[in-house]
C-alpha positions in Angstrom: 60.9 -75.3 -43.5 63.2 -78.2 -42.1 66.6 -78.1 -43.1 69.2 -81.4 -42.6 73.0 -81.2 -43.3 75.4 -83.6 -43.3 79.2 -83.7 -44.2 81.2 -86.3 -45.7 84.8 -87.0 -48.5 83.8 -86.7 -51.7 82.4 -89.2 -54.1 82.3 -89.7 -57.8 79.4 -88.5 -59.4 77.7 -91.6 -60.5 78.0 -93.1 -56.8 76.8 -89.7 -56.0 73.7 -90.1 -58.5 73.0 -93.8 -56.7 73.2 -93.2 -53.3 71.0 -90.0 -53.7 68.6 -91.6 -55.7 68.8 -95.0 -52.8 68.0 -92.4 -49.9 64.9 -90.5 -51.8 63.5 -94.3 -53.1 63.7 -95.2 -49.6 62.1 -91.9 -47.9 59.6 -91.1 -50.5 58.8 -94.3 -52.7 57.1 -94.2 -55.7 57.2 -90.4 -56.1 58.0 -88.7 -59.3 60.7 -85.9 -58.9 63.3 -84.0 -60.9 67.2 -84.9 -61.3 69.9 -82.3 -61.8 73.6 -82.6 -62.3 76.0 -79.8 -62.5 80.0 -81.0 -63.1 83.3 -78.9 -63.6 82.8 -79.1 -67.6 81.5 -76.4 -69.3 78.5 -78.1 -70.7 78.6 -80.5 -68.2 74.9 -79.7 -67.0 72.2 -82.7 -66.7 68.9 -81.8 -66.1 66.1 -84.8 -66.2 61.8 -83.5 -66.0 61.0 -86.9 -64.5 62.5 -89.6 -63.0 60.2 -92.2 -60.9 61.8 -93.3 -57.2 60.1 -96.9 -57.3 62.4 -100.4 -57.9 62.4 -101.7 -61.6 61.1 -98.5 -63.2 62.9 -99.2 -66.6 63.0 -95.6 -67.6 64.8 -94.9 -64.0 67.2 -97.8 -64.7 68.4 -96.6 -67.8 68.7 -92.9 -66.9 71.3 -94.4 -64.3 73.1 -96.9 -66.4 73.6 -93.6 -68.5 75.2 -91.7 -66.1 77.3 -94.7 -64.6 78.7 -94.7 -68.5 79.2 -91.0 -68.6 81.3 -90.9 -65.3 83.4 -94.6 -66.2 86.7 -94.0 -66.4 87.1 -90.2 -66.5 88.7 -88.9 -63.2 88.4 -85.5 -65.0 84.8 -85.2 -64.3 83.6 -83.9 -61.0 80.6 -83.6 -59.6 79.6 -80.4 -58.0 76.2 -80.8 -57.4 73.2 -83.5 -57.6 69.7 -82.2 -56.9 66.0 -84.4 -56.0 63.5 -82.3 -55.9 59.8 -82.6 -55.9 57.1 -79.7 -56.6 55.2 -80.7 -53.3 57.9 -79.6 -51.1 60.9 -81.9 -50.6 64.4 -81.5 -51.7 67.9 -83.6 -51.4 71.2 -82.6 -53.2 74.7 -83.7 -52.7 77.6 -80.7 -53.3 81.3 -80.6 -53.3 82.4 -76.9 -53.2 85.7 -77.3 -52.9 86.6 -81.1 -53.3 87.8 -81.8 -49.6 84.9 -81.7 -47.9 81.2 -82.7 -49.5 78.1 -81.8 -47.9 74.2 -83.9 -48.3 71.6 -80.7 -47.7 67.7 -82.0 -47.3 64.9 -79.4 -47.0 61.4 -80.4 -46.3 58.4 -77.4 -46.7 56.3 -76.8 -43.8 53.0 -76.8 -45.3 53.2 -80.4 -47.2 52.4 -83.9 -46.7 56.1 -85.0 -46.5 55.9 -83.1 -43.0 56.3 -85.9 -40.5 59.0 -87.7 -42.9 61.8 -86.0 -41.9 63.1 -88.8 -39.2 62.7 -91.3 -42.3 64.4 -89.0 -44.9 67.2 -88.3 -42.3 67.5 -92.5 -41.7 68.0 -93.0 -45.4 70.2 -90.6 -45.8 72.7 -92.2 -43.1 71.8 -95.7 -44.4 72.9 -94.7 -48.1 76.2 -92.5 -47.2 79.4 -92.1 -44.8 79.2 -89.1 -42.8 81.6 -88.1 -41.2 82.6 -85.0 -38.5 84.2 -82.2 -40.4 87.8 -82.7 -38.4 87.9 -86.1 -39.4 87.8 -85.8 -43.2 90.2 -82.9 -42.7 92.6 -85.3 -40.9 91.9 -87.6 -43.8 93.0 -85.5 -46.4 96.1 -84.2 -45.0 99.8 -86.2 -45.7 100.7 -88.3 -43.2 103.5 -85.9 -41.7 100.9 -83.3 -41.2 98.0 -86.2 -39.9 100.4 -87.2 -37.3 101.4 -83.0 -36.6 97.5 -82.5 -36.1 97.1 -85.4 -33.8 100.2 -83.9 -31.6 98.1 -80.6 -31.5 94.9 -82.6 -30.4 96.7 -84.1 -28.1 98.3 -80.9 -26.1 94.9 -78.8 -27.2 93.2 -81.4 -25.1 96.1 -81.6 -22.4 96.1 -77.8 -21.9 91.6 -78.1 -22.3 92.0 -80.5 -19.4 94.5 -78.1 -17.5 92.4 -75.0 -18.5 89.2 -77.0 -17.3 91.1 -78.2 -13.7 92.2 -74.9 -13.4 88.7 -73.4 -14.0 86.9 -75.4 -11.9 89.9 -74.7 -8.6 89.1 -71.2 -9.6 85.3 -71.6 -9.1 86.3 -73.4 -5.9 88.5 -70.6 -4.9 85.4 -67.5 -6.1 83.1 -69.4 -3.9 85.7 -69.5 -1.0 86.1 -65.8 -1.8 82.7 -65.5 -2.2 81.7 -67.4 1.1 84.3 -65.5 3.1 83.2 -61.9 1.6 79.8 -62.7 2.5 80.8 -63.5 6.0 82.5 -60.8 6.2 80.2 -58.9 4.9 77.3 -60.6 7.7 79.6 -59.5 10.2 80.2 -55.9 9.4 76.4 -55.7 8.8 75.3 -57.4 12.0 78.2 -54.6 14.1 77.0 -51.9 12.0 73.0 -53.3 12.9 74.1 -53.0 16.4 76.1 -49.8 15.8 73.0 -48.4 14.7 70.8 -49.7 17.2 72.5 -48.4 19.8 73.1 -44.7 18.0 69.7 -44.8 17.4 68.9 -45.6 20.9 71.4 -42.3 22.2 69.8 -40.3 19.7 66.2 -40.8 20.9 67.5 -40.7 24.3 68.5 -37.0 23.7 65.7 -36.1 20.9 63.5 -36.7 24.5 65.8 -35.1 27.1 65.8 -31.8 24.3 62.0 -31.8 24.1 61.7 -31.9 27.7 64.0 -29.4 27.6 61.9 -27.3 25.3 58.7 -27.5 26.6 60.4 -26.3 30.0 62.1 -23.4 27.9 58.6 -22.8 26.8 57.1 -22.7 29.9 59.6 -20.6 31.2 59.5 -17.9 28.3 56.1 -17.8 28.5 55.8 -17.0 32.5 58.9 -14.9 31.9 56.5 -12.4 29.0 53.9 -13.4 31.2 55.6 -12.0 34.1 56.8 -9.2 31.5 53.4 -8.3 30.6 52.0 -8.2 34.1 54.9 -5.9 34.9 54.5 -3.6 31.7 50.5 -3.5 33.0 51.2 -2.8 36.5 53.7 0.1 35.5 51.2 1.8 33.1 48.5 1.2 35.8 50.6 3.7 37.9 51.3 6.0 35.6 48.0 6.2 34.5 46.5 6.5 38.2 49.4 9.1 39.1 48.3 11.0 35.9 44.4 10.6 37.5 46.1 11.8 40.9 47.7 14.9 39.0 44.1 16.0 37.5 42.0 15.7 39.8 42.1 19.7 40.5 41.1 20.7 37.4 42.9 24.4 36.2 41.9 26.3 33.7 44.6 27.8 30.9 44.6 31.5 30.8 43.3 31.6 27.6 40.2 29.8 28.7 40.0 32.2 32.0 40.1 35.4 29.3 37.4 34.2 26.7 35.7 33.5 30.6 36.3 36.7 31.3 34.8 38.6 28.2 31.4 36.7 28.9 31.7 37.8 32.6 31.9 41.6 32.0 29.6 41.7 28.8 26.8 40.0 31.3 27.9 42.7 33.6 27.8 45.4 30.9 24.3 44.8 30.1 23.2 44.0 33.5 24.7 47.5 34.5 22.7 48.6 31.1 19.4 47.2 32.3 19.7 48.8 36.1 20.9 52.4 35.0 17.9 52.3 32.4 15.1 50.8 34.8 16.2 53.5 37.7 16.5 56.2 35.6 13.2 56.1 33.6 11.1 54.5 37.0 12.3 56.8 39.3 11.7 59.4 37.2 8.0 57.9 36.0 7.4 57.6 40.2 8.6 60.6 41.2 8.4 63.4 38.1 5.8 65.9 38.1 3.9 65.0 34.9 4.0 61.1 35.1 4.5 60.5 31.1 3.5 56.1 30.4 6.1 56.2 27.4 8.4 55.9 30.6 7.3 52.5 31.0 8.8 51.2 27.7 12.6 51.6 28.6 11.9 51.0 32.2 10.5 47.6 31.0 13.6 46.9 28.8 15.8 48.0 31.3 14.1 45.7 33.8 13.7 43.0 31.4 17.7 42.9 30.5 18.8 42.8 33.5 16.7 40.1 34.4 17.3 38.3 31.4 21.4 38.8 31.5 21.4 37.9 35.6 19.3 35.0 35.1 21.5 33.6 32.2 24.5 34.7 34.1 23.7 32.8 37.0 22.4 29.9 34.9 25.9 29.8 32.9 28.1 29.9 36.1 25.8 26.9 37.5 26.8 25.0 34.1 30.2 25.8 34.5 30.3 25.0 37.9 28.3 21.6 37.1 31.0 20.5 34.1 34.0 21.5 36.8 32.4 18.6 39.4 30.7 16.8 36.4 34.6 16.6 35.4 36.1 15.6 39.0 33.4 12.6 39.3 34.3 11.4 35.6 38.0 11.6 36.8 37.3 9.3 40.2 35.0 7.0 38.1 37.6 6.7 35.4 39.7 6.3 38.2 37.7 3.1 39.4 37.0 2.2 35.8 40.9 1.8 35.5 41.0 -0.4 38.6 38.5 -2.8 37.9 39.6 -3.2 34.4 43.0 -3.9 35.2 41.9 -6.1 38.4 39.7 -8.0 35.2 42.7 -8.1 32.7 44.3 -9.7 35.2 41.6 -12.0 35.7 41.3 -13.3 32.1 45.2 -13.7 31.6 45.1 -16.0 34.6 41.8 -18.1 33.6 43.1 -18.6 29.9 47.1 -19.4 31.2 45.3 -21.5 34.3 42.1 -23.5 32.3 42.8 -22.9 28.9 40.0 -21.8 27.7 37.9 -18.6 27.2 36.0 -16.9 30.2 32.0 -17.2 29.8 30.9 -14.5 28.2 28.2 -14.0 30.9 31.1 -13.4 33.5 32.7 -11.0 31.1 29.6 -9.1 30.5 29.2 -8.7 34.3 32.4 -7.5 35.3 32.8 -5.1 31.9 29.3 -3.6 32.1 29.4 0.4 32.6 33.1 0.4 32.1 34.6 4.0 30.9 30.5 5.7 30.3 30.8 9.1 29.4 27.0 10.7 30.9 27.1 14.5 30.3 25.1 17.4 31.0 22.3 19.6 29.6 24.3 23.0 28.3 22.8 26.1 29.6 20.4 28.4 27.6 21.1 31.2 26.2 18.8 34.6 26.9 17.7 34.7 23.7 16.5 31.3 23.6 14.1 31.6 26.7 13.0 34.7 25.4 11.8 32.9 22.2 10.3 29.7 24.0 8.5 33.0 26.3 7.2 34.5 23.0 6.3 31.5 21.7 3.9 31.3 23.6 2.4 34.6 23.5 -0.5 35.6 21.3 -0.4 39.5 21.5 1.3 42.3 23.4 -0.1 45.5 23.9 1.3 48.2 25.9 -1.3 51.6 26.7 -2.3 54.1 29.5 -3.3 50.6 31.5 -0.2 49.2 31.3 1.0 45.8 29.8 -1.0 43.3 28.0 0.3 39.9 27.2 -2.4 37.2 25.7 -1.2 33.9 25.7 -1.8 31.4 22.9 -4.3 28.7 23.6 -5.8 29.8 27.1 -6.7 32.8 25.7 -5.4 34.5 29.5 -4.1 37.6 30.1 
């Protein structure tokens, strides 16, 4: 909805009625609409259904004669409000609220065909009644003492307007001065601190560079120095452990070894002793007695047979011991030279992967470590009682008469 207001002194309200009916005639002509008047009376309320906006509409004419003869000569009466309104969407009405200033309010609808008429109704409205600015009728109604107390106001409210609009626009001057000079100021501090900051920047990367130089030589240094270190810590056990070498290559035997030793020693010699007393005794006596008796031949072939057995395994043992005492010295030299040449290949691989950082072929490493610390030992020796039962194992039947001995093998079938 549009919505025009206008100000202006009041008016009585038959003029009122006139120039309100002049302005809608002239906007909308020949359009039906509604009148309304409200006054100060108590039953001072008009209200007319139909009144036609078109020039010598008799009914219209005599609706305002009566209103001009209702309003004639009694200054009592006044007009608080006049209405035109139509049902499609237009209306026009004249107030005076408080009898100094009166107001002309027009509202046109949005959705109507008195749309685009609002220029016109506006135009008619001017053309039919003195507006005026709302200061002006003020001034108008005031005595003449006050009028000319108002204009002295004006004319220092404008003086100090001027003097607060002069003093507003050297202030602007003098911001943007400020303003110009802070921001030069502020180009200045920003172009030292630029350079400032260049140049710390510069220093800083300076020494950033000079301390990772310095690093990577710390580095290299540490890690000869644990290389060094590590070489040093090698070398020393490489000593110790060849000293220790040194120091067993005589082997000795604890005295509790040499007594459990010892106890094998004389029970071999025990039975050996067993096995010659027993052979003599019954063979001499089978060869030389005077009734030559065969049952002789049994103990003599025990006796015979033990010390056989005992001096065979005896000697057999004490080649085995004999065998793990040198088997033991050439382990000792070979772990001797197995220490050497794994130390001399430690050494080796440190320096390749310090030197060409990377691995050593594993061909090369193969080669060098191949047969390092192999342990080869010996057959143990057997015991009597074992050959005796790989000797009867192969023995079919024993039979011992007058003849002598018989032994039948397995297999062959010999004798």
């Amino acid at each position: 909805m549009t919505e025009l207001k206008f100000q202006l002194r009041p008016i009585p309200g038959n003029d009122a009625v006139r120039r309100l009916y002049s302005a809608a005639r002239q906007a909308f002509p020949n359009v039906a609409c509604g009148l309304t008047i409200d006054t100060n009376l108590r039953d001072g309320h008009f209200n007319a259904q139909q009144i036609t906006l078109a020039d010598g509409d008799a009914k219209s004419n005599a609706l305002l004669e009566e209103i001009d003869a209702a309003f004639l000569d009694k200054q009592y009466i006044i007009c608080k409000k006049v209405a035109l309104s139509n049902v499609q969407g237009w209306h026009i009405e004249y107030s005076n609220g408080d009898g100094v200033v009166a107001q002309v309010l027009a509202r046109i609808g949005d959705q109507n065909r008195y749309n685009s008429s609002v220029d016109l109704i506006a135009d008619a409205l001017s053309s039919n009644f003195d507006f005026n600015p709302h200061s002006a009728i003020i001034d108008a109604s005031l005595p003449k003492e006050m009028q000319d107390r108002l204009r002295y106001y004006e004319r220092a409210l404008s003086e100090l307007t001027a003097n607060v609009s002069k003093l507003g626009t050297m202030a602007a001057k003098e911001q943007k001065r400020q303003s110009e000079f802070v921001r030069k100021q502020l180009d200045e501090l920003d172009a030292r601190y630029k350079e400032k900051d260049e140049a710390l920047e510069a220093v800083y990367r300076k020494k950033e560079a000079d301390l990772a130089s310095r690093e990577e030589g710390h580095r290299a240094k540490v890690a000869e120095f644990e290389l060094r270190e590590s070489k040093a810590v090698r070398r020393s056990l490489l000593v110790e452990m060849k000293n220790d070498i040194k120091a067993q290559k005589t082997i000795k035997l604890s005295d509790e070894t040499n007594k459990k030793r010892a106890i094998i020693s004389n029970t071999c010699f025990v039975a050996m002793g067993v096995g010659l007393v027993l052979a003599l005794v019954f063979g001499l006596g089978a060869l030389f007695g005077s009734n030559t008796d065969w049952h002789f031949l049994i103990p003599t072939s025990a006796g015979v047979l033990l010390f056989a057995s005992t001096l065979i395994f005896f000697i057999k043992w004490n080649d085995q011991w004999f065998r793990e005492h040198a088997s033991a010295e050439f382990r000792n030299m070979r772990f001797s030279a197995d220490i050497l040449r794994a130390s001399w290949f430690a050494e080796l691989l440190f320096e390749w992967v310090g030197e060409k950082q990377t691995d050593l072929p594993e061909s090369v490493v193969t080669s060098f470590t191949r047969n390092l610390f192999l342990d080869e030992r010996l057959a143990e020796a057997e015991h009597p009682a074992e050959a005796i039962g790989k000797l009867l194992g192969g023995v079919e039947k024993i039979h011992v008469g007058k003849d002598g001995l018989d032994v039948t093998r397995k297999a062959t079938g010999k004798k």
